[in-house]
C-alpha positions in Angstrom: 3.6 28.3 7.2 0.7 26.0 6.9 0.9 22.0 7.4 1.5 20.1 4.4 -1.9 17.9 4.5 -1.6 14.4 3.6 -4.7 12.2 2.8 -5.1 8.7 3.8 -8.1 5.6 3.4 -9.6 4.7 6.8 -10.5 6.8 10.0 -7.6 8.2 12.4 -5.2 5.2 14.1 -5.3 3.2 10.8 -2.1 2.0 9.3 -1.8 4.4 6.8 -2.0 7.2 9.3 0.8 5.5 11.2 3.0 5.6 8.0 2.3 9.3 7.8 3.4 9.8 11.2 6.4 8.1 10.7 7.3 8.9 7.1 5.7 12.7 7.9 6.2 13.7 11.5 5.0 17.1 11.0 1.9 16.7 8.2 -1.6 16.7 9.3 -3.4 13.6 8.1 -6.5 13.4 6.5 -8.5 10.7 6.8 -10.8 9.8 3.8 -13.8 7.4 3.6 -12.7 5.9 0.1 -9.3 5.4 -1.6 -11.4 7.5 -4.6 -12.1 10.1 -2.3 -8.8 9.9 -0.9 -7.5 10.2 -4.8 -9.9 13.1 -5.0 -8.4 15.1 -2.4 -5.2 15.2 -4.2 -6.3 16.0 -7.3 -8.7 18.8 -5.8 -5.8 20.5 -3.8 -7.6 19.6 -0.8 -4.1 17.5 0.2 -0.6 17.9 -0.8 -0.2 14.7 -0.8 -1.3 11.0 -0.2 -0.6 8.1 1.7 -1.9 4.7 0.1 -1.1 1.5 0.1 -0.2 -0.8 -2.8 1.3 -4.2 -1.5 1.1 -6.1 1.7 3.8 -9.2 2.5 0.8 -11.1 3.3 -2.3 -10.2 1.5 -0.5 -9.6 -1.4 -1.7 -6.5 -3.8 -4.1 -3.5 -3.0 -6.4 -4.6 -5.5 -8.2 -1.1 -6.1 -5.5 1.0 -6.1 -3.7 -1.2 -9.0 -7.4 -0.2 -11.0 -7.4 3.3 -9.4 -3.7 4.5 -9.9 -3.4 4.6 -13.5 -6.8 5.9 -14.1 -6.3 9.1 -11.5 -3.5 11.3 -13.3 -1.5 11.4 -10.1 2.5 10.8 -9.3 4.5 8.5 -7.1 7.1 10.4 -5.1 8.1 8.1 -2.7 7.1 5.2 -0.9 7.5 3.9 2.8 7.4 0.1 4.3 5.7 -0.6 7.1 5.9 -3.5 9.7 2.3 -4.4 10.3 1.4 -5.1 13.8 -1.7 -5.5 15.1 -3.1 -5.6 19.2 -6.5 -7.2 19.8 -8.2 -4.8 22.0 -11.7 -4.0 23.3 -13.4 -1.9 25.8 -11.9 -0.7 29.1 -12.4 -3.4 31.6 -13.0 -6.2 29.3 -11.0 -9.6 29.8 -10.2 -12.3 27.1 -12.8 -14.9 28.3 -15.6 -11.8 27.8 -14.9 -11.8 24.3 -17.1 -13.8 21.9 -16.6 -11.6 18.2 -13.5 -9.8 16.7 -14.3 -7.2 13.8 -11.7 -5.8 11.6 -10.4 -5.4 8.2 -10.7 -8.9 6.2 -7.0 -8.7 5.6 -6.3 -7.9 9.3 -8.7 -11.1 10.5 -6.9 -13.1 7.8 -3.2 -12.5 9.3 -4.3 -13.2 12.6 -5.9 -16.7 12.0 -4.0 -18.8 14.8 -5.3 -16.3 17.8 -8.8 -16.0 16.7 -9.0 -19.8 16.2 -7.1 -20.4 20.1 -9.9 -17.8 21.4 -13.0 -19.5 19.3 -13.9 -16.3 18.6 -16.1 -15.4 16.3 -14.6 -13.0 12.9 -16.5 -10.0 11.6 -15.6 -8.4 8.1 -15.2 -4.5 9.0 -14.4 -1.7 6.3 -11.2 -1.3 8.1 -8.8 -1.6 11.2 -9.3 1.3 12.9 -13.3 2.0 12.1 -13.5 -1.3 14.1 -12.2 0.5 17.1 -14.2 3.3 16.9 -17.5 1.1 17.0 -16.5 -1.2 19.2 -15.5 1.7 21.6 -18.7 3.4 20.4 -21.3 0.5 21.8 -19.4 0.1 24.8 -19.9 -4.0 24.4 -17.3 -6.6 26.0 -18.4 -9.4 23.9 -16.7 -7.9 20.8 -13.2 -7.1 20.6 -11.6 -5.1 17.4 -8.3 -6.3 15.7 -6.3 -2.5 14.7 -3.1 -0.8 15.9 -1.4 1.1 19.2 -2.5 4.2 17.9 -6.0 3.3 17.3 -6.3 2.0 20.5 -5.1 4.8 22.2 -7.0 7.1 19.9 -10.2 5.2 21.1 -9.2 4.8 24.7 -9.7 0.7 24.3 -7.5 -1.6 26.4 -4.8 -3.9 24.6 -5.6 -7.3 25.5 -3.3 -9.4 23.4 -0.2 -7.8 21.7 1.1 -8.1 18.3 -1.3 -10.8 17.1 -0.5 -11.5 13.4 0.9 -15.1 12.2 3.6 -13.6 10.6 6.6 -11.4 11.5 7.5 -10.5 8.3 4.0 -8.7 7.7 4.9 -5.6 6.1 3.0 -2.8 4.0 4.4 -1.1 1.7 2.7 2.3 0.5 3.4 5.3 -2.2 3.5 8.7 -1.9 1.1 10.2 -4.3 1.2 13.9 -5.7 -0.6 16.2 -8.2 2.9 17.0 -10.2 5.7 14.7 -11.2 8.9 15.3 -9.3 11.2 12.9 -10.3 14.5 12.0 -8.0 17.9 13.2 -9.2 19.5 10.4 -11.6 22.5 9.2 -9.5 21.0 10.5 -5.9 20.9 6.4 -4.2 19.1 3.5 -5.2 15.6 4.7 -7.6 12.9 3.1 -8.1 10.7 3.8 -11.4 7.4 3.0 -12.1 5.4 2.8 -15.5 2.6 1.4 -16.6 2.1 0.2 -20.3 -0.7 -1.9 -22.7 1.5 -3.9 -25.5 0.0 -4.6 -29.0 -2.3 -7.0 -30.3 0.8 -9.1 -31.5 2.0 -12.8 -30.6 4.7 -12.5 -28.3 4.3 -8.7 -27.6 4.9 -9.1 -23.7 7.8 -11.2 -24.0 9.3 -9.0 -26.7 8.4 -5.8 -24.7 10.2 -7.1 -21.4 13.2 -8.6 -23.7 15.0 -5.2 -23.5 15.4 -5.2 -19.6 16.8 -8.4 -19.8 19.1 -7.8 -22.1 20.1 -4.2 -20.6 20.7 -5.9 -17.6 17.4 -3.7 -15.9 15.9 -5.3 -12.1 12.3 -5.3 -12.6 10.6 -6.0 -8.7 7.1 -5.8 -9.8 5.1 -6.5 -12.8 1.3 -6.5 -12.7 -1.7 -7.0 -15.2 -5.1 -5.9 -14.6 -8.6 -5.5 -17.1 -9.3 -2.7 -18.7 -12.8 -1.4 -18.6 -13.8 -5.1 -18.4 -12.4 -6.1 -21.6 -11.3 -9.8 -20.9 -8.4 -8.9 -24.1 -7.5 -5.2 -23.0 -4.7 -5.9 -20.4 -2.7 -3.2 -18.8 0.5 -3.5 -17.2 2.0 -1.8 -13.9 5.6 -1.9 -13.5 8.7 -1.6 -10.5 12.1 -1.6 -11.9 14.9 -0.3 -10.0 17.2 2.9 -11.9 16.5 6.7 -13.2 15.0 6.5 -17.1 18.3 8.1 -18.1 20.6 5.7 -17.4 21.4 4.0 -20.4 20.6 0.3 -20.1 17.1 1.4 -18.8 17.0 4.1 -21.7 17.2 1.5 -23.6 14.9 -1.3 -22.2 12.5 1.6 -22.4 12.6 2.9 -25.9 12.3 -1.2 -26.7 9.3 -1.4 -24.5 7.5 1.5 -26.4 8.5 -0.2 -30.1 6.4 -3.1 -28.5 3.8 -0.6 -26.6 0.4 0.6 -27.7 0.3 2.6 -24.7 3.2 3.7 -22.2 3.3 6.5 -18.8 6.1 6.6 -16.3 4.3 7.2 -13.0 7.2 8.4 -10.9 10.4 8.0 -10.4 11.9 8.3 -6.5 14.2 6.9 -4.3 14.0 3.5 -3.0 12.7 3.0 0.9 16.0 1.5 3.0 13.6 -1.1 3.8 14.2 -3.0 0.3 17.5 -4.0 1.3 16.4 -6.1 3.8 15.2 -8.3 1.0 17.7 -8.5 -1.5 18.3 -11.6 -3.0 22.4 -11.7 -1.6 20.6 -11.2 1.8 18.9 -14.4 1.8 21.6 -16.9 0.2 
C-alpha cells in the first residue's frame, strides 16, 4: 500500500513538515516551493493531502492562504496546533561571538527579537525557516547563523547554538488539513469545528444582520475574517470558524439566516476540533 503523500510550503525541517510528522507519522511529505504550488499538488492528485498554515499566536493570520483558500476548490479536514519553537543554529564548529547575521523567515526574526538584539546581530529576510539552513549549511560561513527548527537542523547537520529562542511561550501555529473531496466529521463525534466562507449583500447593516442568527442561536464563532476581492475596495469576502456540525439546529439556523443576508455562501469543511483549543477556552483563563 502506497504512502498517503502530504504536501507542505517550504523545504524539508520546516514547521509544517514537523506538523506532518506529528499529525501524520507515517505520510511522506512533500515539500513545495509555493503555497500555490503546494495547492496545486492537491488539486493535481500529485498529494492526498496538505499541510498549511492559517494562523500563528504571534504573527497573527497567513495572509495568502486567507486569499488562496477560497479561490482553490479544496476542503478542510482537520487541523493541528503547533508549539513553535525555534534553535538559532549555524555551521559545525561555529561559536556565538563568530556570528554577525541571522537569516530566516520574517515572522521567525520577528518572534525572536530580544536574542537577536542581546547578540547585535544583524537580521536577514529569508523565504523561510528551514531554506535558511540549507544555505547557511550550503556556504559553509560562521558569520551567519539561521533561525529554524530541531529537525532542520539535524536535517542540515548545523550545530544548535542557542535553544528555543522565541519571546514568547505561547507561540503556536495552527494549520488545516486540506483535501480534494469534502469529508465532513460525524454530527455528534466531539467537539466540530466548521468553516464557511460568505460575501453579504450590498445592504446597510447586512453583516450585522447576517451574524445576528448565531447570536441568537446561541452559535461560538472563533474566527471571522474579511479580505478584497479581486482588488475591489467594496467586494469583501468573509472567512469564518464557528464551533458545531451544520445540522444541529441552532447552527441550522444561524446558517439558513446567514444565506437570507448572503450574496454568496460555501462551507469549506467541517472536522473535529484539535485538543489543543481547550487550552484556550475562555473558563480556562478566569
Amino acid at each position: 500500500m502506497s504512502k498517503l503523500k502530504i504536501a507542505f510550503q517550504g523545504e524539508p525541517g520546516a514547521n509544517s513538515h514537523i506538523a506532518i510528522v506529528e499529525a501524520y507519522p507515517d505520510a511522506e511529505p512533500m515539500p513545495c516551493a509555493t503555497f500555490e504550488d503546494a495547492l496545486s499538488a492537491i488539486s493535481s492528485g500529485e498529494a492526498d493531502l496538505g499541510m498549511i498554515p492559517i494562523e500563528n499566536s504571534v504573527a497573527g493570520r497567513v495572509a495568502d492562504i486567507h486569499h488562496l483558500l477560497p479561490a482553490s476548490g479544496l476542503f478542510i479536514i482537520g487541523e493541528w496546533f503547533l508549539p513553535v519553537r525555534h534553535q538559532l543554529m549555524a555551521v559545525k564548529g561555529t561559536k556565538l561571538e563568530d556570528i554577525k547575521s541571522v537569516e530566516s523567515h520574517v515572522h521567525a526574526l520577528g518572534q525572536c527579537r530580544r536574542i537577536i538584539r542581546k547578540l547585535g546581530i544583524k537580521p536577514i529576510v529569508h523565504a523561510d525557516t528551514a531554506g535558511s539552513a540549507r544555505d547557511i549549511s550550503e556556504r559553509n560561513d560562521k558569520a551567519v547563523a539561521a533561525i529554524a527548527s530541531r529537525l532542520a537542523a539535524k536535517i542540515y547537520g548545523l550545530d544548535i547554538l542557542a535553544e528555543d529562542i522565541e519571546d514568547e511561550a505561547h507561540n503556536t501555529t495552527r494549520f488545516v488539513v486540506l483535501a480534494r473531496e469534502p469529508k465532513w466529521a460525524a454530527q455528534g463525534a466531539g467537539p466540530l469545528v466548521t468553516t464557511f466562507v460568505f460575501r453579504v449583500r450590498n445592504l446597510p447593516a447586512a453583516l450585522y444582520k447576517a451574524l445576528g442568527g448565531f447570536a441568537t442561536n446561541g452559535v461560538n464563532m472563533t474566527k471571522l475574517e474579511s479580505y478584497m476581492v479581486d482588488g475591489n475596495f467594496f467586494a469583501t469576502q468573509f472567512y469564518a470558524d464557528v464551533d458545531g456540525h451544520p445540522d444541529d439546529k441552532g447552527l441550522a439556523f444561524a446558517i439558513e439566516e446567514l444565506k437570507f443576508f448572503s450574496r454568496e455562501f460555501r462551507i469549506v469543511g467541517v472536522y473535529p476540533g484539535h485538543p489543543f483549543r481547550a487550552t484556550f477556552s475562555e473558563t480556562q483563563q478566569d
